[in-house]
C-alpha positions in Angstrom: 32.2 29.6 -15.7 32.1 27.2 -12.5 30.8 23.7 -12.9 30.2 23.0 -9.0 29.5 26.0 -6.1 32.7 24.2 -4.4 35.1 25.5 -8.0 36.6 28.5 -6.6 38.8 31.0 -8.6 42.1 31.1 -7.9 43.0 34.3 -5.7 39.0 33.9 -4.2 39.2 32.2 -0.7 36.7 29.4 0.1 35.5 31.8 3.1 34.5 34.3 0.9 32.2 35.1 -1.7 32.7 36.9 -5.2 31.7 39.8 -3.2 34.2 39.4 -0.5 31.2 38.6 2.1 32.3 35.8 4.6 31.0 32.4 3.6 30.5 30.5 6.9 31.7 27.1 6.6 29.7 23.9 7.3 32.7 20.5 6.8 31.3 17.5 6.3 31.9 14.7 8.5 34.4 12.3 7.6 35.9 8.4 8.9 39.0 6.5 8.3 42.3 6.0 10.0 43.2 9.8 10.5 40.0 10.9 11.7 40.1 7.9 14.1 43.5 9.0 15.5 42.8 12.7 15.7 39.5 12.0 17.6 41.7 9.8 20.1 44.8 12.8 20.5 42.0 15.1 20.6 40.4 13.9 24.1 43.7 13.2 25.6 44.6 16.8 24.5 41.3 18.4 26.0 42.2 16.9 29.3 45.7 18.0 29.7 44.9 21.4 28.6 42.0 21.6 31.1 43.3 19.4 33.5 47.0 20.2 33.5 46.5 23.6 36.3 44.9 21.1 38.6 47.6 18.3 38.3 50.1 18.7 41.8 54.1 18.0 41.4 55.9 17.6 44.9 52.8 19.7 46.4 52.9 22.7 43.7 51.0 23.4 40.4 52.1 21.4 37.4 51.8 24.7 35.7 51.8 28.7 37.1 52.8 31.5 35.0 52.0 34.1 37.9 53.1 37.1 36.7 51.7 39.4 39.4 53.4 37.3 42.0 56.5 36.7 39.8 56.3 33.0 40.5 56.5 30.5 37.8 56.0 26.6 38.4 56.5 24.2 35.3 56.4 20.7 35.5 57.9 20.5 38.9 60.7 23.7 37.8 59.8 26.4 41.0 61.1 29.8 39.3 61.1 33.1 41.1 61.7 37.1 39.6 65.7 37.0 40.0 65.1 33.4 38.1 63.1 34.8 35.2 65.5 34.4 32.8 65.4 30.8 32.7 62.2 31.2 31.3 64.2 32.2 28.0 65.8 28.8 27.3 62.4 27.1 28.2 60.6 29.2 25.6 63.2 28.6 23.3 63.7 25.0 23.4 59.6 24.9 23.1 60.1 27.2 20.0 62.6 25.7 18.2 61.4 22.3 19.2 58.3 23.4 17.0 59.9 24.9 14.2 62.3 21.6 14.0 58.7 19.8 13.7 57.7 21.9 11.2 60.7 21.4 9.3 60.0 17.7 8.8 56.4 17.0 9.4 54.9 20.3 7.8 52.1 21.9 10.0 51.4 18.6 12.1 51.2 21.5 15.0 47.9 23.2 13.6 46.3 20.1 12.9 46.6 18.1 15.5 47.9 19.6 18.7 46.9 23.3 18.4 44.3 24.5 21.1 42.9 26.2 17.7 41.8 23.2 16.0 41.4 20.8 19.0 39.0 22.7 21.0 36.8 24.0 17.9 36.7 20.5 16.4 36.7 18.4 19.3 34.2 20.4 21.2 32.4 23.1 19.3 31.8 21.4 16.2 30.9 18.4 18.0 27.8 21.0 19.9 26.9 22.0 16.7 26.3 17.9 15.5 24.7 17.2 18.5 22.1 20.4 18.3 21.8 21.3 14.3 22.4 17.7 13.1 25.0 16.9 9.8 27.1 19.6 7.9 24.1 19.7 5.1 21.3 20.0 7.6 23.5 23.2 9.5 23.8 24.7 5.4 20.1 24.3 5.1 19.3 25.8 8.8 21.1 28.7 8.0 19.3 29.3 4.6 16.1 29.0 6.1 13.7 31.9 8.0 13.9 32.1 11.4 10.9 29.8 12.9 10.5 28.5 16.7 12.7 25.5 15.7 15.2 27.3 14.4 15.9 30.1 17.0 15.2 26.9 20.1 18.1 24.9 18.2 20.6 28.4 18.0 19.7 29.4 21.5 20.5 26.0 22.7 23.5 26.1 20.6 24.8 29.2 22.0 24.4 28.6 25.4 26.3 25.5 25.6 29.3 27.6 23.5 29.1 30.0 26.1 29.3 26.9 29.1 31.9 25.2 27.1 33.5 28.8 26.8 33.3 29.7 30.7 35.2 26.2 31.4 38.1 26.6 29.3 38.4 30.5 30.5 38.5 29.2 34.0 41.0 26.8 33.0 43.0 29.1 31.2 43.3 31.8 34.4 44.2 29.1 36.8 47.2 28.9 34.7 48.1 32.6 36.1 46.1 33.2 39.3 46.4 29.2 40.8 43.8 26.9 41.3 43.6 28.3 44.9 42.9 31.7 44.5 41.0 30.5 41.7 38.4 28.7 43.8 38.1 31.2 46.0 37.7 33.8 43.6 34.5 31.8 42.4 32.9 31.5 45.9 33.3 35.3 46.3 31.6 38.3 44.8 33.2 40.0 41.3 33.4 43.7 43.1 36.2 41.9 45.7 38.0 40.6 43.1 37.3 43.3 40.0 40.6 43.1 38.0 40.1 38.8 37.7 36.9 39.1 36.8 36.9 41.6 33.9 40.0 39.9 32.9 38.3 36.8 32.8 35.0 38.6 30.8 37.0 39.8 28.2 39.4 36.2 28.2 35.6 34.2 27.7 34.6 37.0 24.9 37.5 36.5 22.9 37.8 32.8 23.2 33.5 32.5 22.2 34.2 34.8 19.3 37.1 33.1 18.2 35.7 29.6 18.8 32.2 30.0 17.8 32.3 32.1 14.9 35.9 33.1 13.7 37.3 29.9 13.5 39.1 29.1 10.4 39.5 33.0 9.5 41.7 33.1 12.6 43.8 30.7 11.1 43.9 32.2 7.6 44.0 35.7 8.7 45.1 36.3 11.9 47.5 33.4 12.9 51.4 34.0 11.8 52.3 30.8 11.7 50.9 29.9 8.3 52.4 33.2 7.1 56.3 32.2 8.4 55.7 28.2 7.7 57.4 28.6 4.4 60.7 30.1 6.3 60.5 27.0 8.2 59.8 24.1 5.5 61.4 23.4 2.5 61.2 20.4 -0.4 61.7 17.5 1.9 58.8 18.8 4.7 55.8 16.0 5.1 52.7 17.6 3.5 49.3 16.9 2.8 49.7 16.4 -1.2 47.5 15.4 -4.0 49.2 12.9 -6.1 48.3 14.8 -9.5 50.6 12.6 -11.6 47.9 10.3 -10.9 44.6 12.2 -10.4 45.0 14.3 -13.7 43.4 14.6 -15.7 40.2 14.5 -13.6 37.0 12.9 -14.7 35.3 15.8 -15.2 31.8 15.9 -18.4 34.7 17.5 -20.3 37.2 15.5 -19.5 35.4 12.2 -20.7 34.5 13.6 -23.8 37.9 14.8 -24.4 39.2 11.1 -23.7 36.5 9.2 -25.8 37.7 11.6 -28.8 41.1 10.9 -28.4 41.1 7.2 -27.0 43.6 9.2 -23.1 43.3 7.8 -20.4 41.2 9.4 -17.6 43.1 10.1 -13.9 41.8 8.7 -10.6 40.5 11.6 -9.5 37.0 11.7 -10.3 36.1 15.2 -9.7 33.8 14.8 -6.4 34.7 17.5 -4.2 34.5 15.2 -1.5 38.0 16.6 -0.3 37.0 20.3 -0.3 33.6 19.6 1.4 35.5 18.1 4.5 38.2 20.9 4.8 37.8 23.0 7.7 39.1 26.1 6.0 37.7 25.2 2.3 40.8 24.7 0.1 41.0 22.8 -2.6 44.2 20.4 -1.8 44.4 19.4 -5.6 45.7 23.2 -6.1 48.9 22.3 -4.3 50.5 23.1 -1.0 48.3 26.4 0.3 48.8 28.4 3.3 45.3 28.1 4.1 46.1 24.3 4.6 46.3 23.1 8.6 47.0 19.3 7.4 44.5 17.9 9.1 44.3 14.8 6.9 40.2 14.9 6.6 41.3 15.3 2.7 43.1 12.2 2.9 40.0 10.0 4.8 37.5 11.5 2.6 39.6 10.9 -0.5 41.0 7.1 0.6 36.6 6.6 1.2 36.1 7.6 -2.5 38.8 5.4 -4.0 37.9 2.6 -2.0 34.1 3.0 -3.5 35.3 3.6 -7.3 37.6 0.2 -7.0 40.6 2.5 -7.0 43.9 2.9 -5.1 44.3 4.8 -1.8 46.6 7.5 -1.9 45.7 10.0 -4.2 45.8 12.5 -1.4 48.5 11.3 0.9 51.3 12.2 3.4 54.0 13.2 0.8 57.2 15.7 -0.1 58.0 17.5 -3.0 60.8 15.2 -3.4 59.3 11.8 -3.0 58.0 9.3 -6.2 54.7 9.9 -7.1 53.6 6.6 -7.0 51.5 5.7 -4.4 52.7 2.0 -2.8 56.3 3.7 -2.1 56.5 4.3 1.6 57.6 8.3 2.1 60.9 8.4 4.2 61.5 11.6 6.5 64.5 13.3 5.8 66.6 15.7 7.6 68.0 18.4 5.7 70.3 21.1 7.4 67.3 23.5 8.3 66.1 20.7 11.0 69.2 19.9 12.0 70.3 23.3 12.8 66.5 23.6 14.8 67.1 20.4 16.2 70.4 21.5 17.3 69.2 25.1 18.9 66.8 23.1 20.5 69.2 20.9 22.3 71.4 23.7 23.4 68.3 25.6 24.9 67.7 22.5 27.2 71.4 21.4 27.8 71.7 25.6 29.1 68.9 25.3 31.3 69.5 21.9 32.4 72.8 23.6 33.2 71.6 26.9 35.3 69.1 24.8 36.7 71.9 22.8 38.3 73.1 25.6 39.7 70.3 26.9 41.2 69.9 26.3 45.5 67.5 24.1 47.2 66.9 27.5 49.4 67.6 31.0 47.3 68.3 33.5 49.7 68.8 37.1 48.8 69.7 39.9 51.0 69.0 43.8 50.5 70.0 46.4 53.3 66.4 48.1 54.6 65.3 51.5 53.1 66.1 52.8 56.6 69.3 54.3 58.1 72.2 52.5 57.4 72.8 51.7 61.0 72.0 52.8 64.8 74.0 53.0 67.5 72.9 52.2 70.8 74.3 51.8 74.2 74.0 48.3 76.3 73.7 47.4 79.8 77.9 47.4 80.3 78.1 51.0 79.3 79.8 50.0 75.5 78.3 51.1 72.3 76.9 48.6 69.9 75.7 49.0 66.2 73.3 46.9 64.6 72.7 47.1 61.1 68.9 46.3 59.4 68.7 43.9 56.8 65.6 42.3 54.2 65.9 38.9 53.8 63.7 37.1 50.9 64.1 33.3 50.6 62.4 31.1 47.8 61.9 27.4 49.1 62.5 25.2 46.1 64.1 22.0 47.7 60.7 20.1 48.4 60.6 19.6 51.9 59.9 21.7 54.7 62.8 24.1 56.3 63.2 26.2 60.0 66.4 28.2 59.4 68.5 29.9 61.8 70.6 33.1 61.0 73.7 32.8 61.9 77.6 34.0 62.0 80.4 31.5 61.9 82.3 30.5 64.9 85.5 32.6 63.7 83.7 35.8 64.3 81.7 35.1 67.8 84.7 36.6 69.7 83.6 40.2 68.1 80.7 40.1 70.0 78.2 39.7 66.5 74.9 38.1 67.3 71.9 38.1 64.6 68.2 38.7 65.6 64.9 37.9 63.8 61.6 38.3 64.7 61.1 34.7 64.0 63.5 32.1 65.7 63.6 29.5 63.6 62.0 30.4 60.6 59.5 28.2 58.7 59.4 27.9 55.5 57.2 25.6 53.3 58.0 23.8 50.1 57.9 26.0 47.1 57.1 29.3 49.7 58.8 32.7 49.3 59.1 34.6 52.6 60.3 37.4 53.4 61.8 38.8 56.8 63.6 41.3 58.9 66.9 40.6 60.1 69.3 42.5 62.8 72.7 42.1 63.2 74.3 43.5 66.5 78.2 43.9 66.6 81.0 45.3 68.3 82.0 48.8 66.7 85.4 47.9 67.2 84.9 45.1 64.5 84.6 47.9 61.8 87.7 48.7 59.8 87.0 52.5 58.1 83.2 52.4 59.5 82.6 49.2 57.0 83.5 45.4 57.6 82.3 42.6 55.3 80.9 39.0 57.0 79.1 36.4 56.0 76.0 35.4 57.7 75.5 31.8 58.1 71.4 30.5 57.2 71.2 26.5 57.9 68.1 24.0 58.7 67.5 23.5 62.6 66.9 19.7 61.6 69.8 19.2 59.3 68.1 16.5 57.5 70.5 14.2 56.2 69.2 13.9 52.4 68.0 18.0 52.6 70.6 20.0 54.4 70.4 23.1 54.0 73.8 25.0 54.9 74.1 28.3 53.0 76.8 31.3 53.8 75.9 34.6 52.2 78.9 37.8 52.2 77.0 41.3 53.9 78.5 44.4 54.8 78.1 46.0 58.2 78.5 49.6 58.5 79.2 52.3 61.0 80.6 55.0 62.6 84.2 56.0 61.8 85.8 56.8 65.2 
């Protein structure tokens, strides 16, 4: 039989009730040094992730993942479609970069960077204070009928989750739209722009059910990194541990009794709860290393607070490893075992490769397709000879950071052949971080063909030829023709 609402059976989740019916969760507040420091890494975190689409490097979006346009900027990398599989060692150093964290410092990830956990406890949470008052007074509000008071506080509630909620959406589609289309998107109508707005209904749905009311069951039941985090760590991972050498046994009315019989010593725990009342999922931490578990360290505060009132030791619930002394004044050292060094080591390679292909890559990208048209024409010019020009689309993805106007052109070892290249445009403009496309036509000779076909290279440089930016790029085409 339970002794205290918070003593939960062992395969019963703290979310739930004996009847399986969800349980919602009220944590208590907690301060100490963890809190303090989470609060701090919190706000910065709020403000890059809603700031970060509207920060500008060399006159482009910090971050763009448009997919419709297949352009991707990140952190001052310009990426195009025929550059999209760059994206593969960016994703993978980011992925193995967290899984080499994980290794070492446990799920530091879910409780202190994850958008999860920062923007539910850092902003939500903080509503519900604000409105509804301390974790006890929210319990009790929910217990009681539904009076003027009570339905003014949840309507007030709700509407500022659903402002917070329409902030962060718009945030979030500026990271695939651009703040530009963005802002004119919300100046204009919903029926011009359909397709962004019901994206961006269902995007704010989703992240006010999630936020508002799913919270912790996201993270116990839908999220797959607690379910792969024990791939990923092993005996020497940082946890969130309860030291139970110490703590055990715990002074429970049993416990005492037990103890006054037989003249044992009690442990330092003494049996509060204090640690599950503050969890934002409900575990009990003195049951070991869970998967429910986001290491959040409010345990640790809450616990350190209650020591430090009973005249006892801090520690009991502490950063630790499976492998490290129990007692408490012995600094934990970080190890690195052969799992993180082999993530450590992917990671590395995934940015030394891009870093690599990156290098390689041209201030000006420049690819040519022949047009869906006829291969060629043949027309005759004022002299009476026959000429052939061939029709070509030209797409070229500004990534150097300046301005360009190119000129098309053929190298000097070909102008007795008569070649001479046309565009519509004469030079071409082309912004920083712009992709253009255009139509170019290249008139020739016939008698430059060899079996109807001759391959040349077409010549695209800057009209300025700045000095620090010069843009000089040769790219092979083939011309084609009649045979005779």
């Amino acid at each position: 039989m339970s002794l205290n609402e918070f003593e939960l059976h062992s395969e019963r989740l703290a979310t739930t009730d004996a009847k399986g019916k969800r349980i919602y969760l009220h944590p208590a507040d907690v301060k100490g040094f963890f809190r303090t420091q989470r609060t701090r890494l919190q706000f910065v975190l709020i403000v890059f992730f809603l700031g970060l689409p509207w920060i500008q490097i060399n006159g482009r979006q910090a971050l763009l993942l448009d997919l419709a346009q297949r352009r991707f900027e990140i952190f001052g990398l310009s990426l195009r479609a025929h550059n999209a599989p760059l994206l593969f060692f960016v994703f993978a150093a980011a992925g193995f970069g967290l899984f080499f964290a994980t290794s070492v410092f446990g799920r530091i990830w879910c409780g202190w960077a994850c958008p999860q956990t920062v923007f539910i406890d850092g902003i939500f949470r903080r509503i519900e204070r604000w409105i509804e008052g301390s974790a006890l007074e929210r319990r009790k509000l929910d217990a009681a009928p539904m009076t003027l008071s009570k339905l003014t506080k949840r309507s007030l509630k709700w509407f500022a989750f659903v402002l917070a909620t329409l902030i962060i959406t718009h945030s979030f589609m500026a990271y695939f739209i651009g703040v530009d289309q963005l802002a004119t998107m919300i100046r204009r109508p919903p029926t011009e722009n359909w397709g962004s707005f019901l994206f961006m209904l269902f995007s704010s749905g989703i992240i006010l059910f999630d936020f508002a009311w799913f919270r912790e069951q996201f993270c116990t039941i839908a999220c797959p990194y607690g379910r792969f985090q024990s791939v990923l760590m092993d005996k020497s991972s940082m946890v969130v541990a309860y030291d139970v050498n110490r703590g055990e046994p715990r002074a429970t009315a049993q416990a005492k009794i037990l103890a006054k019989n037989h003249s044992t010593n009690l442990g330092d725990c003494v049996n509060c709860y204090r640690c599950v009342q503050v969890c934002p999922t409900g575990i009990d931490i003195r049951r070991g290393v869970q998967m429910e578990c986001i290491a959040c360290t409010a345990c640790i505060d809450a616990c350190d607070d209650v020591m430090t009132k009973v005249h006892k030791p801090k520690g009991l619930i502490r950063y630790n490893t499976s492998v490290s002394t129990p007692k408490a004044n012995i600094k934990v050292k970080l190890k690195f075992t052969s799992r993180s060094a082999v993530y450590l080591t992917l990671c590395l390679a995934s940015v030394i490769a891009l870093t690599v292909f990156l290098s390689k890559i041209k201030p000006v990208d420049v690819q040519i397709l022949r047009a869906k048209d006829t291969p060629y024409s043949v027309q005759t010019v004022e002299d009476g000879t026959s000429e052939v020009m061939n029709h070509f689309l030209v797409e070229l993805s500004n990534q150097s950071g300046v301005r360009h106007e190119l000129l098309f052109l053929v190298p000097n070892d070909f102008d007795k052949n008569n070649i001479h290249v046309v565009t519509a445009i004469h030079p071409l403009p082309i912004e920083n971080g712009q992709v253009t496309r255009t139509d170019v036509f290249i008139h020739f000779n016939k008698t430059l063909l060899e079996n109807g076909q001759k391959k040349i290279r077409l010549l695209i440089k800057d009209k300025n030829s700045i000095s620090e930016h010069v843009i000089e790029i040769e790219k092979e085409v083939m011309l084609v023709g009649p045979f005779f």
